[in-house]
N, C-alpha and C positions, 0 to 999 in steps of 0.2 A: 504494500500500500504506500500511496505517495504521501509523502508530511508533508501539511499544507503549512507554510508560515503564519507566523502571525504578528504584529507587530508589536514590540515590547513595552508595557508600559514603563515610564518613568517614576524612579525611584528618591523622592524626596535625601537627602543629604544632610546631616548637621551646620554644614555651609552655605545653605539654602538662604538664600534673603528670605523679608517678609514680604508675601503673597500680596499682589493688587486686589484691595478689596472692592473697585469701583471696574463697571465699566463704561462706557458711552453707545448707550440706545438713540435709537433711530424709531422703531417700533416695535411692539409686540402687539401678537394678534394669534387669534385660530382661525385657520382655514383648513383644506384637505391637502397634503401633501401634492404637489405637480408636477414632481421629478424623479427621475433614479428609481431606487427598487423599492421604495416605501409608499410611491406615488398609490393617491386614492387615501390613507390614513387621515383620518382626522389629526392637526398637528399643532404645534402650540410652536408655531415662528418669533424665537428672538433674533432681532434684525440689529445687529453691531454699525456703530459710525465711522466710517471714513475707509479709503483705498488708495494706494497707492499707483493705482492701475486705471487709465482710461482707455478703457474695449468700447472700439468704435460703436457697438450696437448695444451697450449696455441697460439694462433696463431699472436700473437701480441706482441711477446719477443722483436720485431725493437722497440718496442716505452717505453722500460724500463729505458732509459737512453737517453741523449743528446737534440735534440729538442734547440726551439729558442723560447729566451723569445718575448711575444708580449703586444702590447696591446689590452685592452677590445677593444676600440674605432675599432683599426685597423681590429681586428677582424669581429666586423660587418659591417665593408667598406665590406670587403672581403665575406660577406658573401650578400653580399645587392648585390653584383656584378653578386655570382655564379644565382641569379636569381629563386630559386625555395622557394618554402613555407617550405617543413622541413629541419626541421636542427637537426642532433642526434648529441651529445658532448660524446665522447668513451675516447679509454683509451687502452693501459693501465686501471688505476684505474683513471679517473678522479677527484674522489671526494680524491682524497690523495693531492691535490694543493688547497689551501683554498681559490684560486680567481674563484671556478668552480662555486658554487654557486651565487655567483656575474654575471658571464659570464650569467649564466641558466635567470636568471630576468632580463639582459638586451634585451635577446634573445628574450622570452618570451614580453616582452615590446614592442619588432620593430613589435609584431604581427606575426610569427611563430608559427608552428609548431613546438613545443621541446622535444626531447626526450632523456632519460639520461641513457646510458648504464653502468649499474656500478654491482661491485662484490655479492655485502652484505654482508661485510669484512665490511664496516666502514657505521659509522651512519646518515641514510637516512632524519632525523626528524629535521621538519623544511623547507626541501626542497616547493620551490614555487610550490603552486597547479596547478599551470598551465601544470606542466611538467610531461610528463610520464613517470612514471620506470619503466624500465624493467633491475630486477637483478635477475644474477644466485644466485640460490641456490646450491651451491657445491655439489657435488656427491662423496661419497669414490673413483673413481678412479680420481679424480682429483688432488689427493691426498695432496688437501686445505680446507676438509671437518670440522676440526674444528675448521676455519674461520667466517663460520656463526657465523654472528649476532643477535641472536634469538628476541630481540627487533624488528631487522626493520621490520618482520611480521607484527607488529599492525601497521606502519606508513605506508605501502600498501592500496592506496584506489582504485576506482573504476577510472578502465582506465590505471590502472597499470598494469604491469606483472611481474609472476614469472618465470622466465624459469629455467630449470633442462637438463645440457647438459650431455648425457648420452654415457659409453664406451660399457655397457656390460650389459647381463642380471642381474648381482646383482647390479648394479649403477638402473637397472628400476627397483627392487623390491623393495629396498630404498625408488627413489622416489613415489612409491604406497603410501608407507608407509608411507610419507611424507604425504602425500596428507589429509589419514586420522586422521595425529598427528595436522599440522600446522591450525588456525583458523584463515582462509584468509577474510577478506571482501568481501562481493556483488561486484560483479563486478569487480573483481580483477579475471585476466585472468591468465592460466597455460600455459606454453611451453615447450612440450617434443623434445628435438633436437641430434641426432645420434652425437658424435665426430667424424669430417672430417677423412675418410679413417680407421675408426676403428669397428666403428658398424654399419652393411649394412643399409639402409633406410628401405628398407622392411621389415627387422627382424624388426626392433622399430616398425615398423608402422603396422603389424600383433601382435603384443603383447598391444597394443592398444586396438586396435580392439575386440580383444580376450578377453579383462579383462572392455570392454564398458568405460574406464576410460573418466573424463569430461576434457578431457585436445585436445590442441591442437598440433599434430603434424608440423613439420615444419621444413626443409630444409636450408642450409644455401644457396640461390638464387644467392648471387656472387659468392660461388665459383663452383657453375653450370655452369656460365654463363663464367668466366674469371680462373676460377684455383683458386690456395692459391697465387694470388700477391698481394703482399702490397699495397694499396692506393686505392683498388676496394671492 
């Protein structure tokens, strides 16, 4: 039998500074999950302020700036309140506030589901095994492709994802390309996803098909369901 990896948690130190007990929200909200493998789930979205990163089609430019500082604690009041088992912590770029990792293991702790939506712009290693990633891999028309971080690849284990959100047919022969350059771990899941209003669903999803690729197709489900509004 194959041992799947899995990625290690991190192990607090004597040396440890003291933990950020604040972070900066943008918003929280429940909706139904719209992405990745948990899409459909009733979810309890805490949404992190500010990125490093401007992806030309980004849908999330409200949460670059401004946001209200909180705290750890307050935040799982708030989440203990909204009443459902996952919880994805978005962004913006989340992991650009160094109290996100802090937030992820408290989360994690109360017995959650967690899920960490981040770029792969900044370094995933270390992050609590408990949590699943799911980070874009940049595409040339996002045009933040030499963003990636070619490290976080090995720190992907199994139950994690990669997604590749795509404009065009040269952003999908890239990620082909990708597929057969990057050396993913067992169980370490693929997401191919059309950019909202740019490249039709079916074109993606007939070049799929077409090239048997081992990847998952996949919709963004909110804004099927509600549009491009903020906080769904």
């Amino acid at each position: 039998m194959t041992e799947i990896p899995v990625r290690a948690a991190r192990t607090p130190t004597a040396g440890d500074s003291v933990s950020p007990a604040r972070v900066r929200i943008t918003e929280m909200f429940v909706s139904l999950q719209g992405e990745a493998v948990d899409a459909g789930w009733p979810t309890a979205f805490v949404r992190l302020t500010g990125c490093p990163l401007r992806c030309r089609w980004c849908d999330s430019a409200y949460a670059f700036e401004g946001g209200e500082a909180r705290t750890l604690d307050s935040i799982l009041a708030w989440v203990a309140r909204a009443g459902v088992r996952h919880v994805c912590v978005t962004g913006g770029e989340p992991l650009a506030q160094p109290g996100c990792r802090d937030l992820l293991v408290r989360l994690c702790d109360a017995g959650y589901r967690v899920s960490l939506e981040t770029s792969g712009a900044l370094d995933i290693g270390g992050l609590d095994s408990r949590v699943s990633v799911v980070m874009d891999w940049k595409a040339p028309g996002s045009d933040e492709q030499h963003r990636n971080l070619e490290a976080n690849i090995s720190h992907l284990a199994a139950g994690d994802q990669l997604k590749f959100v795509l404009a065009n047919r040269a952003d999908f022969d890239w990620a082909r390309a990708e597929l057969d350059r990057l050396d993913l771990a067992p169980g370490v899941e693929v997401l191919f996803s059309p950019v909202f209003g740019e490249l039709a669903p079916r074109e993606l999803a007939d070049w799929i098909v077409a090239d048997r690729l081992p990847v998952r197709f996949q919709l963004q489900l909110h804004k099927l369901l509600w549009g491009d509004q903020p906080g769904r």
